[in-house]
N, C-alpha and C positions, 0 to 999 in steps of 0.2 A: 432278313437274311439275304445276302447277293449270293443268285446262285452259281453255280462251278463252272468259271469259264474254260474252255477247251484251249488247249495249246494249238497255233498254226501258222502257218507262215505264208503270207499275202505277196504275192509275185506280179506289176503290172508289166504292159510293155506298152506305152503311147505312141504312134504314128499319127503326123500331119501332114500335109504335102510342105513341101519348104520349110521341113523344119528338123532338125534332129530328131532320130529315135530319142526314146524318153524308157530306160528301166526304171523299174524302183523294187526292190527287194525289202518288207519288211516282217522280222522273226517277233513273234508274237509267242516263244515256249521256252522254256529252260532246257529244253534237249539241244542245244547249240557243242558243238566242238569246235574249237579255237583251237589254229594251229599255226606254226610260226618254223621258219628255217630259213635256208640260203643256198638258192641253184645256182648254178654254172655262172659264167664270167664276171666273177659273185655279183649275186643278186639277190637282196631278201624278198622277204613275201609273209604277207596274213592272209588267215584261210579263216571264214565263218562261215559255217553251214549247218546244216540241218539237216533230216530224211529229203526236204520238198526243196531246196534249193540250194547253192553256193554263193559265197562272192569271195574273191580272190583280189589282194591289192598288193599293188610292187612298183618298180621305180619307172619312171618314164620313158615311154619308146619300148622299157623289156629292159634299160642298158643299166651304164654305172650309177652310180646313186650319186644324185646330184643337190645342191643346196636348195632347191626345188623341196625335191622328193623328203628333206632332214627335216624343213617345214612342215610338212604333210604329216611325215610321222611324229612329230612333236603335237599336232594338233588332235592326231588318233590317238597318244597318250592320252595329253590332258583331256581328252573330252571322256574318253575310257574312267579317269581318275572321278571323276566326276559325277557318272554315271554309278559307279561302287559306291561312292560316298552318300548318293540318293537310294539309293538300295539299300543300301546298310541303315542309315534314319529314317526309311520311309517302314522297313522289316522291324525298328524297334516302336515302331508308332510313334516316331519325335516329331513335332509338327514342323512345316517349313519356317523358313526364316521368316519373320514379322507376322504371321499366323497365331490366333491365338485358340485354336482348337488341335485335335493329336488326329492323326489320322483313323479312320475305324477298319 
């Protein structure tokens, strides 16, 4: 039997000399709230957070939304879309593609 792992959310922050800071935010619970609108000199924006952290993504610079940023969001779709679709088969115990065991 796997015992019960606890919901949590892992937050680094890397420094090197010469080199960019380095976040990484990762949600490790199903207490997430997702949240989605559009502020001032329109600009959308997604919100994932947790009790332990946030992350907030919008168009470049802060400004108009650019053929840039319509990539970006088309790619946090489909990976979103994706990530449902493994949720959802991995929650019915369907095994992955060319696997010939179900998940336990």
């Amino acid at each position: 039997m796997t015992p019960a792992l606890r919901p949590y959310t892992y937050v680094t922050l890397s420094v090197e000399p010469n080199a960019t800071p380095r976040l990484s935010v990762a949600f490790h619970t199903a207490d997430l709230r997702v949240r989605t609108g559009v502020l001032h000199k329109p600009r959308p924006y997604l919100e994932i957070s947790s009790t332990e952290a946030n992350v907030s993504i919008s168009t470049t610079g802060a400004g108009h939304v650019t053929g840039e940023d319509l990539r970006v969001a088309r790619e946090i779709f489909n990976a979103a879309a994706r990530y449902l679709a493994d949720c959802e088969r991995l929650h019915l115990g369907t095994p992955a593609e060319g696997s010939s065991e179900a998940v336990a």
